[in-house]
C-alpha positions as CSV (number, residue, x, y, z in Angstrom):
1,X,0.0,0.0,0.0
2,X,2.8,2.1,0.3
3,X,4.5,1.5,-2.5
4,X,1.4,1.9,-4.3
5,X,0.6,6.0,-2.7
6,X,4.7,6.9,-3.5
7,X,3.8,5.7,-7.0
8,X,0.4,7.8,-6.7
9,X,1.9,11.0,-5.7
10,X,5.0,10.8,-7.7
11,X,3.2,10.6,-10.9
12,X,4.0,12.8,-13.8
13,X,2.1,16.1,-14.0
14,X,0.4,16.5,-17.5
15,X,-2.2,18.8,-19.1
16,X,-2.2,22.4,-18.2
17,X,-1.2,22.3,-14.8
18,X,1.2,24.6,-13.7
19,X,3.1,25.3,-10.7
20,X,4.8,27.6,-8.5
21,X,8.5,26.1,-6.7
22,X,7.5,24.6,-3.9
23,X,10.2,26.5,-1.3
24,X,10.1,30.2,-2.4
25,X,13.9,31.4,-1.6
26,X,14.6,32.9,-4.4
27,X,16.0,36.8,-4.0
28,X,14.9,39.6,-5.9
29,X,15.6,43.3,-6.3
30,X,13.7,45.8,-4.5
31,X,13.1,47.8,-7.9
32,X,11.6,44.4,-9.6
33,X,9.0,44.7,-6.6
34,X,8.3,48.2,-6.0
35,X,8.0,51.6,-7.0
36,X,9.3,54.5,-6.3
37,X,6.8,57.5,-5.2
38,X,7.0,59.9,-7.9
39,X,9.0,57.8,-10.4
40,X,6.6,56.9,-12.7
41,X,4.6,57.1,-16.4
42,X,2.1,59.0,-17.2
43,X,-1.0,58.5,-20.2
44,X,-1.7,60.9,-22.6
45,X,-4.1,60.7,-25.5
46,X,-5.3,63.0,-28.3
47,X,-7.2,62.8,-31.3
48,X,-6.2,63.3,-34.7
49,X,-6.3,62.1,-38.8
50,X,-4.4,59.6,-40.5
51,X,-4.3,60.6,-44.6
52,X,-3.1,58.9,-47.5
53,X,-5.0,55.9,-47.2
54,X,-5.0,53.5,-50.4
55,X,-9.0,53.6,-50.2
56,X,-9.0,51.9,-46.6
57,X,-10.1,55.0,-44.8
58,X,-13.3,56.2,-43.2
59,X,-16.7,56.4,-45.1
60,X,-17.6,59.8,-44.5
61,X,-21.9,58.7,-44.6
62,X,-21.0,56.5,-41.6
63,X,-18.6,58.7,-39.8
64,X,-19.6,62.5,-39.9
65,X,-16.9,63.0,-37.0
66,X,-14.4,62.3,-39.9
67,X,-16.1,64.6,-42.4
68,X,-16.3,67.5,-39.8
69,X,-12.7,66.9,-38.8
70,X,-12.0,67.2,-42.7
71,X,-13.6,70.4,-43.0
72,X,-12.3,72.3,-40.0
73,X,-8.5,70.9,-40.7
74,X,-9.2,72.5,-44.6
75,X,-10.5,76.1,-43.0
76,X,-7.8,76.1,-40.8
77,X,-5.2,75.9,-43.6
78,X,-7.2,78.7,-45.8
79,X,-9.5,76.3,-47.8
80,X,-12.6,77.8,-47.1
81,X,-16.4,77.5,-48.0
82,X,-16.1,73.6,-48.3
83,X,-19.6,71.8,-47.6
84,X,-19.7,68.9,-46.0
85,X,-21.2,66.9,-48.8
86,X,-18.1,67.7,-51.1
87,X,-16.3,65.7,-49.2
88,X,-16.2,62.0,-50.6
89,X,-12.3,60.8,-49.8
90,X,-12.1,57.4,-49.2
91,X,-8.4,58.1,-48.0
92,X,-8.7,59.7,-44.6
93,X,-9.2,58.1,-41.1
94,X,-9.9,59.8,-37.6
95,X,-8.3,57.7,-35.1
96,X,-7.5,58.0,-31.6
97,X,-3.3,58.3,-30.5
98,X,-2.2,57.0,-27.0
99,X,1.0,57.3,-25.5
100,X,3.0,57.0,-22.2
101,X,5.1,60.1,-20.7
102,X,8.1,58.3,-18.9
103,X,8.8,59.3,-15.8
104,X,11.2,62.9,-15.7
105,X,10.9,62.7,-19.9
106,X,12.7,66.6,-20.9
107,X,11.0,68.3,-23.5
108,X,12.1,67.6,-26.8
109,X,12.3,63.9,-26.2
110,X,10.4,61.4,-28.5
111,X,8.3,58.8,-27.1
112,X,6.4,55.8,-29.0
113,X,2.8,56.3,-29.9
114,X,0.0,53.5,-30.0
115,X,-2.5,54.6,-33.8
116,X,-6.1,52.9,-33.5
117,X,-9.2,53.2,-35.9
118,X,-11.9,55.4,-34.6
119,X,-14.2,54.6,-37.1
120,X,-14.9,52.0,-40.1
121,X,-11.7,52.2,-41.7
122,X,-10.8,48.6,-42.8
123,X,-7.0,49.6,-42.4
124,X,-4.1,52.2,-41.4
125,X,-1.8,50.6,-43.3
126,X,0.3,52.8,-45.4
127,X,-0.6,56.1,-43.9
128,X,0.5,59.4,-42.2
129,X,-0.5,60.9,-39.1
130,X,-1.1,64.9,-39.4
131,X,0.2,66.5,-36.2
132,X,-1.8,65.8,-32.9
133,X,-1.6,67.0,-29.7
134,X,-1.3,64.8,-26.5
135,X,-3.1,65.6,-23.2
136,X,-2.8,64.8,-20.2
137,X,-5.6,63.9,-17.2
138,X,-5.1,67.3,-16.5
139,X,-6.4,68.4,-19.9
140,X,-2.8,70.2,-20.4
141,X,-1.0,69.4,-23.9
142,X,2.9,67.1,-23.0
143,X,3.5,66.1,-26.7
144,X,2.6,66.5,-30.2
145,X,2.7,63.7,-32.7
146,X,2.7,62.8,-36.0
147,X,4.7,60.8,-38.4
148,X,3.8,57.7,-41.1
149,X,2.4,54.8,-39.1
150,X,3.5,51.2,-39.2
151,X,0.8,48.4,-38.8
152,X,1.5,45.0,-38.0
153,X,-1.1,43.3,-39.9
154,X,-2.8,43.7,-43.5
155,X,-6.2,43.3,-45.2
156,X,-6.4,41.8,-49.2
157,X,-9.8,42.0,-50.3
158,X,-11.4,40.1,-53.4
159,X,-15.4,39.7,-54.8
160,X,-15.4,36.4,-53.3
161,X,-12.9,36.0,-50.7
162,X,-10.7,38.1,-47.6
163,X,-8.1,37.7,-46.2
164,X,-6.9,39.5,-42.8
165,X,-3.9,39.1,-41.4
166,X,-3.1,40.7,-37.8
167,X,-4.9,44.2,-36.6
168,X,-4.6,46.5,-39.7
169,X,-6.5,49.1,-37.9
170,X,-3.8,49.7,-35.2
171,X,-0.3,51.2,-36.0
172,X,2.7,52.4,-33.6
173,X,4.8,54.9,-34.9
174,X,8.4,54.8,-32.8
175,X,9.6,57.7,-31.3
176,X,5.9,59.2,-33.1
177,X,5.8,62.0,-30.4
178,X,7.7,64.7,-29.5
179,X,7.7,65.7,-25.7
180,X,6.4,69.3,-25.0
181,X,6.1,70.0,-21.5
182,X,8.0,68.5,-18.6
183,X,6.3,66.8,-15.4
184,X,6.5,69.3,-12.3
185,X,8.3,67.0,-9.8
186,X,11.9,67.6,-8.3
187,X,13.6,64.9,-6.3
188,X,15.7,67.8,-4.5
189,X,12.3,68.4,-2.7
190,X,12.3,65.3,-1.0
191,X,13.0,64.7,3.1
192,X,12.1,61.1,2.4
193,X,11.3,58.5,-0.5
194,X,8.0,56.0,-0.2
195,X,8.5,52.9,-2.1
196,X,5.3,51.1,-2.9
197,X,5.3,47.4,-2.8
198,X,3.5,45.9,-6.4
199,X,1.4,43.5,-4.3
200,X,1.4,44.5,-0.6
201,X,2.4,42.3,2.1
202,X,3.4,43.3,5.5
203,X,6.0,40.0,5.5
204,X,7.7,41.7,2.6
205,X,7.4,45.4,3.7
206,X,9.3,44.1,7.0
207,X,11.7,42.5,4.9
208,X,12.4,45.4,3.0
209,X,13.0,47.6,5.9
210,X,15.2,45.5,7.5
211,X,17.3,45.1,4.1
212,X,17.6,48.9,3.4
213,X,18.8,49.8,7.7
214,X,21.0,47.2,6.9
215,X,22.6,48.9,4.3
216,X,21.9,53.2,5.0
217,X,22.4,52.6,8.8
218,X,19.3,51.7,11.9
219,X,16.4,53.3,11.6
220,X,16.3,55.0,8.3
221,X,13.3,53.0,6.8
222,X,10.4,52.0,8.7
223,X,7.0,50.7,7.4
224,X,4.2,52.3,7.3
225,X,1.4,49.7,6.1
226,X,1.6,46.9,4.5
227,X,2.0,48.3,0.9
228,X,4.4,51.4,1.6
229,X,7.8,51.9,3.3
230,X,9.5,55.1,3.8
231,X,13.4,55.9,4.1
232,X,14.7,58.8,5.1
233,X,17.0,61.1,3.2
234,X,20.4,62.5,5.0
235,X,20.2,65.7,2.8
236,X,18.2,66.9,-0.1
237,X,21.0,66.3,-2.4
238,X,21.7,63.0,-1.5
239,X,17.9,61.5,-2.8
240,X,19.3,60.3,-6.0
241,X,21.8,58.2,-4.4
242,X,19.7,57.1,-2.1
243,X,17.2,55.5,-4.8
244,X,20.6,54.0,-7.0
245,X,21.1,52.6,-3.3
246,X,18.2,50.9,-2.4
247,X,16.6,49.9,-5.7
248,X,19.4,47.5,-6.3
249,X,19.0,45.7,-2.6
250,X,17.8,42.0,-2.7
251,X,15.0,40.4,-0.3
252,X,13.2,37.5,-0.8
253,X,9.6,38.5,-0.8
254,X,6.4,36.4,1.1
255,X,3.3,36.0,-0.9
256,X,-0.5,34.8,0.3
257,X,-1.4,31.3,-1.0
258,X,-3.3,31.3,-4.3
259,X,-4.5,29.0,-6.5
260,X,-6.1,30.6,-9.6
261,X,-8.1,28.9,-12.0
262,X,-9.1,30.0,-15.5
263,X,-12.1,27.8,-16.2
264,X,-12.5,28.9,-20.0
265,X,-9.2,26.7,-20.8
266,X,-8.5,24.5,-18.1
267,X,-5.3,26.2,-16.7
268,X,-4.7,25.7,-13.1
269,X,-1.9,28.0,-11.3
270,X,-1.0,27.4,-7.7
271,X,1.8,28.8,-5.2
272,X,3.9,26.9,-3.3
273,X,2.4,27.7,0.3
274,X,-1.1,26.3,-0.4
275,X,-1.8,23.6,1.4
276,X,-4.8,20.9,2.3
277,X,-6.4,19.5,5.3
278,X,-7.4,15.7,5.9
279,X,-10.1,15.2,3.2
280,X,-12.0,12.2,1.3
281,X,-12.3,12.5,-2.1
282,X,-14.5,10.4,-4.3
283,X,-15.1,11.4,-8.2
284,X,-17.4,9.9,-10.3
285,X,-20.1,10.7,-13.6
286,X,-22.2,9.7,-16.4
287,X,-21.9,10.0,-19.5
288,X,-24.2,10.0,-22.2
289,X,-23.1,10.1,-26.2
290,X,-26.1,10.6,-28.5
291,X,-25.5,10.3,-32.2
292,X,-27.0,11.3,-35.0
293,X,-26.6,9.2,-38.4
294,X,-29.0,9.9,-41.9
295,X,-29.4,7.4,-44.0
296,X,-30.7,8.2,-48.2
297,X,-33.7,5.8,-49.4
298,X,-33.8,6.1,-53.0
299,X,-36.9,4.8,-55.4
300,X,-36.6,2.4,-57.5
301,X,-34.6,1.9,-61.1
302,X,-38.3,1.7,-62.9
303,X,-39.4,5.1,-61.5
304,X,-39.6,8.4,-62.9
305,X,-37.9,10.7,-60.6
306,X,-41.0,11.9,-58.4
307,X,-42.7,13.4,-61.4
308,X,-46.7,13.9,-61.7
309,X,-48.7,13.1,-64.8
310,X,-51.8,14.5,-65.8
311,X,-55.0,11.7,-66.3
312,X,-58.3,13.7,-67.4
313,X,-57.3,17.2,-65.7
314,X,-56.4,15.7,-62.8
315,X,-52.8,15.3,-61.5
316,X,-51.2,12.1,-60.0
317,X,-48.1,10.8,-58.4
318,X,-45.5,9.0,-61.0
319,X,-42.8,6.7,-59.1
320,X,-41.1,7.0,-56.1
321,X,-38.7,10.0,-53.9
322,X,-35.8,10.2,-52.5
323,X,-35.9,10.8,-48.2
324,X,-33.5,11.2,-45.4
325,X,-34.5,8.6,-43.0
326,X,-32.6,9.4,-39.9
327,X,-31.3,7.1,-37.4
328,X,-30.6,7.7,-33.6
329,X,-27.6,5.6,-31.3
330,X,-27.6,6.4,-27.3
331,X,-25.3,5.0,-25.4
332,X,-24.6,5.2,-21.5
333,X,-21.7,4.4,-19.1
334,X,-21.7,5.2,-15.8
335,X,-18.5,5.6,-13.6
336,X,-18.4,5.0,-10.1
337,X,-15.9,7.0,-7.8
338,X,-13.8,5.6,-5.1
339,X,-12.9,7.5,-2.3
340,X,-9.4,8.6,-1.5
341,X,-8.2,10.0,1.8
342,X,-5.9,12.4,2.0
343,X,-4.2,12.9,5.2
344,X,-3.5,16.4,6.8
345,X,-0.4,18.5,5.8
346,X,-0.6,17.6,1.9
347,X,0.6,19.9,-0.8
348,X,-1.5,20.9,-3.4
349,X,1.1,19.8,-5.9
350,X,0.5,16.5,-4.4
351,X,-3.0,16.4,-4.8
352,X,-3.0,17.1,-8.0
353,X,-0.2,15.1,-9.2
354,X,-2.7,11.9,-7.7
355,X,-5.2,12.8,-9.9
356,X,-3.5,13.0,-12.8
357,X,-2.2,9.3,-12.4
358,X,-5.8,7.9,-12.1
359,X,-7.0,9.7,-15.2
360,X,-8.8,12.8,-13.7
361,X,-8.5,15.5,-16.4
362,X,-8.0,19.0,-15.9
363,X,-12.5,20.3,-16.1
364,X,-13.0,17.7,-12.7
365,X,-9.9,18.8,-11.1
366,X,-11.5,22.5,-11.2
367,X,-14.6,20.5,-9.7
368,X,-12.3,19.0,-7.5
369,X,-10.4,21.9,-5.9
370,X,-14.1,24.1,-5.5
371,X,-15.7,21.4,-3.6
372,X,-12.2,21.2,-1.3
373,X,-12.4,24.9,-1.2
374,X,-16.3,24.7,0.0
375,X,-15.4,21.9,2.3
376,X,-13.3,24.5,4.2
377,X,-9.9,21.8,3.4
378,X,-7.9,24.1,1.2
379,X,-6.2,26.6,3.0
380,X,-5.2,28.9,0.1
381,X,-7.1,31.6,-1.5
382,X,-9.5,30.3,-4.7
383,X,-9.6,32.7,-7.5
384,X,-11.5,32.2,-10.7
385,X,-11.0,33.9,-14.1
């Protein structure tokens, strides 16, 4: 017997199944974990026209914001007294441009912009972007773009067949943007720096601390919750160093157990801290297969193809037809479960290692793991996606 459970629990993992290392010691650097308060990106959007379109742009019946964008860009550069309903270019496209302001980005410094389709244009590709300013939250302009976009994908369209390849109705344009006005925030200005922890965890945030008074000297950092710690600065000048001093610091950081579960695939992703109580198990179902077969029946050789004839005005059946006669198989099996015991103190990778080795595919674990869950046995959290 146990022979037979070392062979049960040692079995191969296969399917989608995936796993975190079960002892979590690896070390990692503060800045791969953290941020720093102040040191970070920024959105911007804007709204502008992409032009020179090979008859892939907007239809200007469909999308009047196009046609009135048309029109105003025209008066602004002296064409004036254009109606609306002149318009019929099939080689313009309003779009909507994205980009992120790195953190402490000077002005005159390009940054990559993101070009997507606002309305029913079929593609971007081949096109330029007229210049477009880029706004912040604030509603303030940061950078002005424009340049010939470069889409990933294409469209070839025929009278009986298309083909698309990719997303032709999104381009990027590198370095598209030209930065215009500078972020107001100065590290000089600074008593202390607050790192925020990615995901927050008072383990880690003690760990942290401990790793930065370590290096800077006692009680220069001390947590504040379980998301934030805060170091102070010896001097306004030295802030910079600080940061190039502390970002590069390794800990090894804790993390709640999780097993997450993505029902739409099958995919099951655990950590390596979850663990499960003493429980029985017993999996079992039915199955039933219907299936559907159609079978021709045909007349015979001597008839006439299911015609009618026509005997003193009034019309009769000649010969046979042809039908589909269907026919209908059923067939039932019935599985019974055994129960297994697991006893207290078992690993999730253990568990599920066992049910792969007696055929339990990846759908029943998921069945599995939320009747565990419900049973109050797994002591991890349970998050489905």
């Amino acid at each position: 017997m146990r022979a037979f459970m070392r062979t049960f629990w040692r079995a191969a993992l296969i399917g989608t199944i995936a796993f975190a290392p079960q002892v979590s010691s690896a070390e990692v650097r503060i800045k791969d974990i953290a941020n720093f308060e102040g040191v970070r990106e920024n959105h911007l959007i804007g709204y502008g026209l992409v032009v020179g379109l090979l008859g892939t742009g907007d239809k200007l019946n469909s999308s009047p914001f196009t046609r009135e964008s048309i029109r105003g860009m025209l008066e602004r550069l002296g064409v004036a007294n254009l109606e609306g309903s002149d318009l019929k270019t099939k080689n313009t496209a309003a779009v909507m441009v994205t980009a992120k302001l790195p953190p402490f980005a000077r002005r005159g410094s390009p940054i990559d912009i993101t070009v997507s389709s606002l309305g029913d244009a079929t593609s971007l590709r081949g096109g330029t972007l007229l210049i477009t300013p880029l706004t912040g939250a604030d509603g303030a302009i940061y950078a002005v773009a424009q340049g010939a976009v470069a889409t990933s994908g294409y469209r070839v369209e025929g009278n009986a067949a298309t083909v698309v390849e990719g997303v032709p109705t999104i381009a990027k344009i590198e370095n598209g943007a030209i930065v215009e006005k500078e972020i107001d925030f100065n590290l000089f200005q600074l008593d202390s720096i607050r790192i925020a922890l990615r995901d927050p965890d008072f383990t880690t945030a003690d760990r942290m601390r401990d790793a930065i008074n370590a290096r800077l000297g006692p009680k220069v950092a001390e947590v504040l919750d379980s998301g934030t710690v805060e170091v102070w600065v010896d001097g306004k000048a030295n802030v910079a160093d600080t940061i190039m001093a502390v970002e590069n610091l390794t800990l090894t950081p804790d993390s709640v157990a999780r097993v997450v579960v993505d029902e739409k695939s099958g995919t099951i992703v655990m950590g390596a801290d979850v663990r499960i109580a003493q429980v029985a198990i017993s999996q079992g179902g039915l199955t039933v297969r219907v299936q559907e077969n159609y079978q021709v029946s045909q007349p015979g050789p001597v008839s006439y193809g299911g015609g009618t004839a026509i005997v003193t005005g009034a019309p009769i059946q000649i010969g046979g037809s042809t039908v589909v006669v269907p026919e209908t198989e059923i067939d039932i099996e019935e599985r019974d479960g055994s129960f297994t015991i697991l006893r207290g103190d078992v690993s999730l990778q253990e568990l599920v290692n066992g049910l792969n080795a007696i055929g339990v595919g990846a759908r029943q674990t998921i069945a599995i793991l939320q009747a565990i869950k419900a049973a109050g046995a797994l002591h991890a959290d349970l998050e489905i996606i």
